[in-house]
C-alpha angles and dihedrals in degrees: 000000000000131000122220133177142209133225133197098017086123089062087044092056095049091050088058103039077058091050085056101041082052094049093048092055088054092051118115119006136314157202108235118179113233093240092058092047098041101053111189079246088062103047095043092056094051109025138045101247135057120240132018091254094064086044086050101046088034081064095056083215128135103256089160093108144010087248088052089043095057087047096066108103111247093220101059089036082063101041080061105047088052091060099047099038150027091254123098091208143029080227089059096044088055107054089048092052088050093058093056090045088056092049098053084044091048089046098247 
C-alpha cells in the first residue's frame, strides 16, 4: 500500500477556524455604520458620485442623526436614489451594500 502525505492541512485548518470565528462575528444582527456599509468602492461602482458624503449632501436631506435620518420620506429617499444610481430603492442599495460588506468582513 503507499504512504502519502499532506502538507499544509494545519494551515487549512487555520484558514477555516478563521472563516468560523468571521462568520460568528457577523451572526445575529448589527449595527453597521454607513460608512462602513457604503465604501467609496461601492458607491463609485453603482452610483454616480464617489463617497457617501457627496450621496448624502447631493440628497439635501438631514443625515446628521439616526432620528434625522428616520425622518427622511421614503419616497423622496428613493426618487433620489433613482436618479443618482442603478438602484430603485435606498432599501435596495443597502442590502446590496450589506452583502458586500459581509464579503470584505468575511475576507472574500
Amino acid at each position: 500500500m503507499a504512504e502519502f502525505s499532506v502538507d499544509g492541512l494545519d494551515d487549512l485548518i487555520g484558514e477555516l477556524e478563521d472563516l468560523e470565528h468571521r462568520a460568528r462575528e457577523l451572526d445575529g444582527e448589527k449595527d453597521v455604520a454607513f460608512s462602513e456599509l457604503f465604501t467609496d468602492d461601492v458607491i463609485q461602482r453603482k452610483t454616480s458620485l464617489t463617497t457617501f458624503s457627496d450621496l448624502k449632501s447631493a440628497s439635501g436631506f438631514d443625515w446628521s442623526s439616526q432620528e434625522a435620518y428616520a425622518a427622511i420620506p421614503d419616497d423622496q429617499l428613493d426618487a433620489f436614489i433613482r436618479t443618482v444610481s442603478v438602484y430603485d430603492s435606498f432599501e435596495e442599495m443597502s442590502q446590496e451594500a450589506g452583502m458586500e460588506y459581509v464579503k470584505r468582513h468575511m475576507g472574500f
